[in-house]
C-alpha positions as CSV (number, residue, x, y, z in Angstrom):
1,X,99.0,56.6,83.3
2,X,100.7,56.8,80.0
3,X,103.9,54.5,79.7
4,X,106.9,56.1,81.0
5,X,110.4,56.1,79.4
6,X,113.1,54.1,81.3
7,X,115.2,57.0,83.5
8,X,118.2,56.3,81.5
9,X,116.8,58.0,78.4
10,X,115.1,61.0,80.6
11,X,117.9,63.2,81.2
12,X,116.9,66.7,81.0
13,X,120.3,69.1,80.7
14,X,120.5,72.5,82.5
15,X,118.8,75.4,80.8
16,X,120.7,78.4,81.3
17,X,119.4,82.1,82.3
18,X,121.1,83.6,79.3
19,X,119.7,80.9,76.7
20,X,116.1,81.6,77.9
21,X,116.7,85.9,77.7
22,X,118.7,85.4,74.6
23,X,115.3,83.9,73.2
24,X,112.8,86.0,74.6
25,X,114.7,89.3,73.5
26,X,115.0,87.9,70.2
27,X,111.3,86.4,69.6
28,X,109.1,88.4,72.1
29,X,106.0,86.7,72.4
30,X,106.9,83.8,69.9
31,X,108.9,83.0,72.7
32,X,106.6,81.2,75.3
33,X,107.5,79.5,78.8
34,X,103.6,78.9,79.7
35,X,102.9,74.9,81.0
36,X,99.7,75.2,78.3
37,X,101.9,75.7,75.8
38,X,105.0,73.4,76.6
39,X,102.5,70.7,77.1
40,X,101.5,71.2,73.9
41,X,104.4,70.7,72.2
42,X,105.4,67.6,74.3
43,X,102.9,65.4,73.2
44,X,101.8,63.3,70.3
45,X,100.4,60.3,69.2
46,X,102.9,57.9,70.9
47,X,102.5,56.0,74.1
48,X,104.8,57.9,76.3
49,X,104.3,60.1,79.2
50,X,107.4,62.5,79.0
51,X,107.9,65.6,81.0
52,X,107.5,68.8,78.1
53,X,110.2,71.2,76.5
54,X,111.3,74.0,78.8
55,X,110.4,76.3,76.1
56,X,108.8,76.8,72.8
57,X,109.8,79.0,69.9
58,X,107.7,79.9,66.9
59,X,110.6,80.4,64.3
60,X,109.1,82.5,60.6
61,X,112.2,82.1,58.6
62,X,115.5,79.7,58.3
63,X,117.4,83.4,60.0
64,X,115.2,82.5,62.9
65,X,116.2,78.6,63.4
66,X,119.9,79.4,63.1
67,X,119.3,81.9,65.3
68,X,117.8,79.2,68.2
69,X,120.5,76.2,66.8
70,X,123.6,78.7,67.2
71,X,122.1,79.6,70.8
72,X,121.2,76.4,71.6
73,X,124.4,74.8,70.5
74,X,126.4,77.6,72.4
75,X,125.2,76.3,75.5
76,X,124.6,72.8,74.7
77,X,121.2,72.4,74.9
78,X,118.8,70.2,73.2
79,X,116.6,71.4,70.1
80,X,113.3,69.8,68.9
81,X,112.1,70.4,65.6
82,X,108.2,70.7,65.7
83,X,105.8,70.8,62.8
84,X,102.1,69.4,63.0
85,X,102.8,67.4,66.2
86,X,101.2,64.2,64.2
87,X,104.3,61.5,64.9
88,X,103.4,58.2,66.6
89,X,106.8,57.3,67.8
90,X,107.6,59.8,69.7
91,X,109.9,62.0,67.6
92,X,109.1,65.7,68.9
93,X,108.9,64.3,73.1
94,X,111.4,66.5,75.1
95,X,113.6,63.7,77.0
96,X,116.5,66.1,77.5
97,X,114.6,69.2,77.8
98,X,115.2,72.3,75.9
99,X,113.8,74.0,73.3
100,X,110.4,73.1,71.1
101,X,111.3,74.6,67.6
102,X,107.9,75.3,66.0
103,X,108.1,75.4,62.1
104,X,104.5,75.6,61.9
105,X,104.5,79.5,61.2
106,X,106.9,79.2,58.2
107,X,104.1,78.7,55.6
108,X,105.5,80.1,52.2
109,X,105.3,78.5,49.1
110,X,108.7,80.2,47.7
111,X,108.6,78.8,44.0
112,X,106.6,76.8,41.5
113,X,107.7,76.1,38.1
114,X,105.3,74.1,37.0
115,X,107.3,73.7,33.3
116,X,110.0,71.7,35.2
117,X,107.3,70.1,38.0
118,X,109.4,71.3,40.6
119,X,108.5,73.4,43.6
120,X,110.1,74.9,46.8
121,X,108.1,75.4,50.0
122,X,108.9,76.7,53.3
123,X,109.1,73.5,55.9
124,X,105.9,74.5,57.7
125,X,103.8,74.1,54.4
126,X,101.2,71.3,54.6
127,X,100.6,68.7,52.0
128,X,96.8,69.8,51.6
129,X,98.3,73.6,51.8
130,X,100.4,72.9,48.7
131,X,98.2,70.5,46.8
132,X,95.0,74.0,47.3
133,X,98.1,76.1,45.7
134,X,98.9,73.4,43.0
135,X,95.4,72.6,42.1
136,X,94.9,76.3,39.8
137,X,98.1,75.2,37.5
138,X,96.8,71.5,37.1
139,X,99.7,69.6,39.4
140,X,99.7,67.8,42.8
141,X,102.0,66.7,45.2
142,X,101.0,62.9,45.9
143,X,102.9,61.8,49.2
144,X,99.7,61.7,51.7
145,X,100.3,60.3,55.2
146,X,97.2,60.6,56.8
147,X,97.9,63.5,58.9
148,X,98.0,67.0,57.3
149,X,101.5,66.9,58.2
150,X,104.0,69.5,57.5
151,X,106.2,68.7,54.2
152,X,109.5,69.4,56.6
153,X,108.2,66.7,59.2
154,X,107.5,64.5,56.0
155,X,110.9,65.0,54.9
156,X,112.2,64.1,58.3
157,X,110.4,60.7,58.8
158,X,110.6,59.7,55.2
159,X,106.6,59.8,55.0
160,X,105.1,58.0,52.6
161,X,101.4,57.7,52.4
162,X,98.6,55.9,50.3
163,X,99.7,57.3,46.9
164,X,103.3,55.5,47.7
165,X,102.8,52.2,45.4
166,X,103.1,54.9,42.1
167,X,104.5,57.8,42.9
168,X,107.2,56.7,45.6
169,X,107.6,58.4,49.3
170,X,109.5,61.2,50.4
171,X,112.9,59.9,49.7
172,X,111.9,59.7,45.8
173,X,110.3,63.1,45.6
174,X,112.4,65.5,47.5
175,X,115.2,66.7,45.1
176,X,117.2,69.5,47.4
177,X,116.7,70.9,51.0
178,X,118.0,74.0,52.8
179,X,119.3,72.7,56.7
180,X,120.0,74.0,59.4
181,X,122.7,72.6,61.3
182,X,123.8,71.7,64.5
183,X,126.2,74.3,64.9
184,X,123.9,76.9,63.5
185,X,125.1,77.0,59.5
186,X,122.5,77.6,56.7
187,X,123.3,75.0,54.1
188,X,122.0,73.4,50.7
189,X,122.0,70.2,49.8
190,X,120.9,69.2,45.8
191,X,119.2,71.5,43.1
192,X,116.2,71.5,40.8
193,X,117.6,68.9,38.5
194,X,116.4,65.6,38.2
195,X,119.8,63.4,38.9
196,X,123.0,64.4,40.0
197,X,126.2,62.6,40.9
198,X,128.0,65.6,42.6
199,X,128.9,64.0,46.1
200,X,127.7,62.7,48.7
201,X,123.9,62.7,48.4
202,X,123.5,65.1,51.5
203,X,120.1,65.4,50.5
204,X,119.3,61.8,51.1
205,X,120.8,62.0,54.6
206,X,118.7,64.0,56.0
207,X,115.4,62.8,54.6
208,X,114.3,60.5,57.4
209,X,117.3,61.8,59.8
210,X,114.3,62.8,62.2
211,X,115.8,66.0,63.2
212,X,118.6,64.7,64.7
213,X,120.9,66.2,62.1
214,X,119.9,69.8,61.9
215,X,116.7,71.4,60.7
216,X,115.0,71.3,57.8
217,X,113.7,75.1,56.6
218,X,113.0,74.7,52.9
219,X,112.3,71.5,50.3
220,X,112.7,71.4,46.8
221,X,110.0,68.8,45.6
222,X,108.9,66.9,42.8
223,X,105.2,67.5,41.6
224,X,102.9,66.0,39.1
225,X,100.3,67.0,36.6
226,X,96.7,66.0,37.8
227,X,95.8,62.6,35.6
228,X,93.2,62.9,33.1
229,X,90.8,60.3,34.5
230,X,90.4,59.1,38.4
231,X,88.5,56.6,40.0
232,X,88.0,55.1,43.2
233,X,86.5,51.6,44.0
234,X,85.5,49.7,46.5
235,X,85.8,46.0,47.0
236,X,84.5,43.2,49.7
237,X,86.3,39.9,50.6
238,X,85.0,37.0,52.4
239,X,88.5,37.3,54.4
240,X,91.6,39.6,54.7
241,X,94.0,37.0,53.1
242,X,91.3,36.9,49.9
243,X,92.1,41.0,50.4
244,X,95.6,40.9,50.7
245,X,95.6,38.2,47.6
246,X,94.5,40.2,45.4
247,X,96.4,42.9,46.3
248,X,100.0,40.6,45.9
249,X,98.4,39.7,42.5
250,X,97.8,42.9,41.1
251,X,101.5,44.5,42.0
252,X,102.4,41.2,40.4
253,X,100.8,41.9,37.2
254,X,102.3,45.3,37.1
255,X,98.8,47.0,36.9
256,X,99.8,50.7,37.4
257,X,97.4,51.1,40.3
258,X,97.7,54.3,42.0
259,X,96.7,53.3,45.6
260,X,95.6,50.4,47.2
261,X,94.6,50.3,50.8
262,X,93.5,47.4,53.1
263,X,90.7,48.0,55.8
264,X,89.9,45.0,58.3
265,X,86.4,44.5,59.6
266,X,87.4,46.6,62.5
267,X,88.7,49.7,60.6
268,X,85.5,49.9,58.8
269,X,82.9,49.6,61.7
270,X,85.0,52.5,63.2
271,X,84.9,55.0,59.8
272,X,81.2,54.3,60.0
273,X,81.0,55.3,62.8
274,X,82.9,58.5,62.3
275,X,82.2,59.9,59.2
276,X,78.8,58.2,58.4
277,X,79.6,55.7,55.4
278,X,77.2,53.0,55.6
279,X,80.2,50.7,54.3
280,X,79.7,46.5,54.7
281,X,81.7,45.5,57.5
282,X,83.9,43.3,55.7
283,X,87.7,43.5,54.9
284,X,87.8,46.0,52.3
285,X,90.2,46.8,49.2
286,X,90.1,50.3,48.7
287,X,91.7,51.4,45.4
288,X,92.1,54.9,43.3
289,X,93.2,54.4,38.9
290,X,94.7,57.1,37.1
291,X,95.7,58.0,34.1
292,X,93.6,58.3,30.4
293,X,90.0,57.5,30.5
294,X,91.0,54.2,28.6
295,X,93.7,53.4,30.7
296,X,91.4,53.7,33.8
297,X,89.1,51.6,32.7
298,X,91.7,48.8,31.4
299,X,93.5,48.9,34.6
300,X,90.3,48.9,36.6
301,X,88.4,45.6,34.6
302,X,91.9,43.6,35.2
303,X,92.1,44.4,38.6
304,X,87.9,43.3,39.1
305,X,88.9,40.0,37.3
306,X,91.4,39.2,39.6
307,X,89.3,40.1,42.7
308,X,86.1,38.1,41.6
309,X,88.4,34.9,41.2
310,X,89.6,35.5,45.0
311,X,85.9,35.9,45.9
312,X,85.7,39.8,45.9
313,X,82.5,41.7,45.3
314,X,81.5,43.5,41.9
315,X,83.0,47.4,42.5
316,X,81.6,50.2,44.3
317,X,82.6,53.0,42.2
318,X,82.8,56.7,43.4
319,X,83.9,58.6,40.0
320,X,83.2,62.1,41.6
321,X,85.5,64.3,43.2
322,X,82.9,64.8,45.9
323,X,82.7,60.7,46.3
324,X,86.3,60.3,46.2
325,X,87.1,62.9,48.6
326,X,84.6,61.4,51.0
327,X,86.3,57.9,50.9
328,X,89.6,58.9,51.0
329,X,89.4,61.2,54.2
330,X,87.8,58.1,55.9
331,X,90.5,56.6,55.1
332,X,92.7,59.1,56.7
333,X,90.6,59.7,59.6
334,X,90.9,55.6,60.0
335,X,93.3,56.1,63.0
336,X,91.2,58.6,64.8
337,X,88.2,56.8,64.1
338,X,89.9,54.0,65.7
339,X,90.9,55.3,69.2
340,X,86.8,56.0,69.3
341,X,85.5,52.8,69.3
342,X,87.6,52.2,72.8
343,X,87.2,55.3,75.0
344,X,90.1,57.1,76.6
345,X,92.6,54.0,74.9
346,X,95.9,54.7,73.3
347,X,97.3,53.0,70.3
348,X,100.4,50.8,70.1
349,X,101.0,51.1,66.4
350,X,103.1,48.7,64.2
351,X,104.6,50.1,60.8
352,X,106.2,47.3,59.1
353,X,107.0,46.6,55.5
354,X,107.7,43.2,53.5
355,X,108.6,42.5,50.3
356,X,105.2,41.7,48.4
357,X,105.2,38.4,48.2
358,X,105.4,37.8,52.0
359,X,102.7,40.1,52.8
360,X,100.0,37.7,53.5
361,X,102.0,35.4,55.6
362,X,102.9,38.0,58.0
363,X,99.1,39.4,58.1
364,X,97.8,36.4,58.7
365,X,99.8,35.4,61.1
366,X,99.7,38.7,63.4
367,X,95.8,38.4,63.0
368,X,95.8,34.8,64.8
369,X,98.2,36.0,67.6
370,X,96.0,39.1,68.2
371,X,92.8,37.3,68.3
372,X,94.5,34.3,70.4
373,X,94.9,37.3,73.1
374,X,91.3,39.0,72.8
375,X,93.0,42.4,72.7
376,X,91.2,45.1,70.4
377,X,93.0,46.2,67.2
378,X,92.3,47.5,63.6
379,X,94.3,47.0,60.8
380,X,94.9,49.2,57.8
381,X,97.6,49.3,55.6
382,X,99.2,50.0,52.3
383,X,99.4,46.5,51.1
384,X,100.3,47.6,47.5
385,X,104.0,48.0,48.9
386,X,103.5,45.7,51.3
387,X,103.5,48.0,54.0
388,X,100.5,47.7,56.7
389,X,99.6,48.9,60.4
390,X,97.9,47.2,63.3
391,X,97.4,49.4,65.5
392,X,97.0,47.6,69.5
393,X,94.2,49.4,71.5
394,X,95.0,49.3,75.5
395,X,94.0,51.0,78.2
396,X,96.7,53.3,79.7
397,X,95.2,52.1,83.2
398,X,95.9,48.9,82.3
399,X,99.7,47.4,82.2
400,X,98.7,44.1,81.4
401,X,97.3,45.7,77.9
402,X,100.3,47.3,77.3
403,X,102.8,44.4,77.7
404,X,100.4,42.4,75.3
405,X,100.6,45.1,72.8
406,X,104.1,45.3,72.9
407,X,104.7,41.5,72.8
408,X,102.6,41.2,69.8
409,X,104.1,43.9,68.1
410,X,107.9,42.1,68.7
411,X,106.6,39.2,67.2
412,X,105.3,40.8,64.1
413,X,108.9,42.6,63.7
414,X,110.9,39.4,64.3
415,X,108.8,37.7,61.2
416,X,109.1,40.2,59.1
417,X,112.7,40.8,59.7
418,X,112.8,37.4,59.0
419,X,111.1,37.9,56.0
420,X,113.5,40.5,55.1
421,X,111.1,43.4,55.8
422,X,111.8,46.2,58.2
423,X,110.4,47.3,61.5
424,X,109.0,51.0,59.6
425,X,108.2,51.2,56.6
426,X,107.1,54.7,57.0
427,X,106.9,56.4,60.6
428,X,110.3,56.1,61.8
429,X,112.0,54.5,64.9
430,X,111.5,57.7,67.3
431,X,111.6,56.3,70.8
432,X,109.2,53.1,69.7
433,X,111.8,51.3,67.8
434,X,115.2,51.8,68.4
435,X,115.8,48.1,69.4
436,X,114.5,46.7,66.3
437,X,116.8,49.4,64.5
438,X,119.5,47.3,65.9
439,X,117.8,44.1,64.6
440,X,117.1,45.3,61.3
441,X,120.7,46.9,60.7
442,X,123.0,45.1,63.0
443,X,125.4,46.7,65.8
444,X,127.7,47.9,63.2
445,X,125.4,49.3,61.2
446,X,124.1,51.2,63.9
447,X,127.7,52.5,65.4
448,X,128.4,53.9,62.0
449,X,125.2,56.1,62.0
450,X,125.9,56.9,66.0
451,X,129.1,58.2,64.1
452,X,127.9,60.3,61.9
453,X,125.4,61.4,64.2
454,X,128.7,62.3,66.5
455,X,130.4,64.5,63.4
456,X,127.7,66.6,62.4
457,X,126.0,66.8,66.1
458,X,129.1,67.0,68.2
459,X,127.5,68.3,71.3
460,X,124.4,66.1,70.7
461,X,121.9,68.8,70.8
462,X,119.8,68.0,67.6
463,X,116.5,65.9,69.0
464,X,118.6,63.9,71.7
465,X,117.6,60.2,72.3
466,X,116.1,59.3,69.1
467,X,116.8,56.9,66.8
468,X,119.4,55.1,68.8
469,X,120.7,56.6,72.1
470,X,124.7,58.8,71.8
């Protein structure tokens, strides 16, 4: 069996007769009590086995979600925003019941204007969605977590992605949102300009709030024109710290590198497997250059020179789009590929984040207490912000594999606290990690979020039971 939540945080409230007909004579068929479907929506890629939403609701405009909120929070039942179901810490589970708020269906792209590199989307947009939309007026939108997520979901966790070490994450790129909150209210928090000191920063707040502020229904997002000149490479070290070297050295440098992704031994037998690459299984650098032709090739010479000294491999180029786009959705199938190579597993996957210059302590480290155990695992990670995963492979039948995992996984977030990293650099705390919230932040840190939590959510119906417990 899949680990189950402790019965204090499973405390599924009441949900009225009225709620359920309000819904149904509302949404018709978008409103949907079948077990196939609740189950559905009450599962993702985290480790927990919790009971599924009493019903699901396929909202098609922001009318729709205040319409469900100002139900919901009328008779004080929960609401769970859903978008591509892709979280790993268990942001969309149901513990309190209620109501699956599916912003899947609400796929417009509202506005481009490319002259001010600024567009506004619909929250159940896709990144690959937008990016096929982009791609005709010569712009992208760079933040690429490896699931097609939903931009709305991406907002919520404060994604980030492989493009991160240039172009920032989610909190740099989102410039305005519309909300819907707990009580029901449409509002809007920022505008299309680039700074602004009017107020609080509202906008800020709710980017990685994890829905437990109010719904997101529209983003107002920076884009960027497509570079010039790309190119990937690939590059083989005798070892992961030789990897992760060369990595600390080039952010160092300042070389403008676009991405630059780590891949163990592990992680690369599994993308062979999956999508049929033929790579060497050694720990791998895997890197993307943008900008002018020259430029490219500056940055890219500079970045060889520093691998060679640290025992990395001549480049493996892949200059075409075709090449590129083979590597990089290897790379984002890495996870997937993963879970293969250990039949009917589930992942306990780490997320943290230290400042550069501690990054190969901490790797090295959590690859010696890993092996010490004989536990499977992969690692792949961002290292050019010093953000990297290992994910645990156990066997859900198995407790003993789980308790390893999730021993391991404390250790790694004690040294990096120490280190003065944090426990998620990108996925969130969810369920997984709302004890080493109060590590990172301290009690009082945590209180005055509970609080703000309290004045915006006063009847706690906004994704109960994540983040910290009310």
């Amino acid at each position: 069996m899949l680990e189950t939540l402790p019965l204090d945080l499973l405390k599924p409230r009441p949900v009225p007769q009225a709620l359920l007909l309000g819904l149904q004579q509302r949404f018709g068929e978008r409103c949907n009590t079948a077990l196939a479907m609740r189950e559905q929506h009450g599962r993702d890629e985290s480790p927990f086995d919790v009971p599924p939403p009493d019903v699901v609701v396929f909202a098609e405009s922001a009318e729709d979600v205040a319409f469900v909120v100002a139900l919901a929070n009328q008779h004080a039942v929960p609401v769970i925003p859903y978008g591509a179901g892709s979280s790993l810490e268990g942001h969309l589970l149901a513990v309190q019941g209620g109501i699956s708020l599916d912003v899947s269906r609400m796929q417009r792209i509202l506005q481009v204007h490319a002259e001010d590199l600024t567009v506004t989307v619909q929250a159940g947009v896709t990144r690959s969605q937008l990016n096929a939309e982009l791609r005709h007026a010569g712009l992208f939108f760079p933040i690429d977590p490896g699931a097609d997520a939903t931009l709305g979901g991406m907002a919520a966790t404060r994604a980030s992605g492989t493009n991160a070490v240039r172009y920032g994450t989610m909190r740099e790129n989102v410039l305005g949102l519309s909300v819907v909150t707990a009580s029901g209210e449409q509002i809007r928090t920022g505008t299309r300009a680039r700074k602004s000191s009017a107020g609080y920063d509202l906008t800020r707040l709710f980017v990685g709030s994890e829905g437990t502020l109010g719904v997101i229904t529209e983003l107002t997002l920076r884009i960027y024109p497509l570079p010039e000149a790309v190119s990937a490479a690939v590059c083989f070290f005798p070892s992961i710290d030789a990897a992760v070297q060369t990595a600390i050295q080039i952010i160092q440098l300042g070389v403008p590198i676009a991405r630059c992704e780590l891949l163990d031994a592990h992680a690369i037998r599994a993308v062979n497997a999956h999508d049929k690459l033929g790579l060497q299984e050694l720990p791998m650098l895997l890197m993307e250059f943008h900008g002018s032709p020259a430029s490219v090739a500056e940055q890219a010479q500079t970045v060889q020179d520093i691998a060679r000294d640290l025992g990395g491999e001549d480049f493996e180029w892949a200059t075409t789009p075709e090449a590129r786009t083979r590597l990089w959705a290897a790379r984002h199938h890495a996870y997937l590929s993963g879970l293969q190579t250990k039949p009917g597993c589930r992942s306990v996957t780490t997320d943290i984040c230290v400042p550069i210059s501690r990054l190969a302590e901490i790797i090295n480290a959590s690859v010696a207490e890993v092996e010490a155990t004989g536990l499977a695992y992969f690692i792949v990670g961002h290292v050019g912000d010093g953000n990297f995963h290992m994910a645990y492979l156990i066997d859900p039948l198995i407790p003993a594999e789980r308790e390893t995992a999730e021993r391991l996984s404390h250790q790694m977030v004690t040294r990096a606290l120490r280190l003065e990293g944090t426990c998620s650099g990108e996925h969130g705390v969810g369920l997984h990690k709302q004890g080493f919230l109060v590590d990172e932040a301290g009690e009082g840190a945590v209180a005055l979020m509970r609080s703000v939590k309290q004045a915006l959510d006063p009847r706690n119906i906004m994704n109960p039971g994540k983040i910290f417990a009310v």
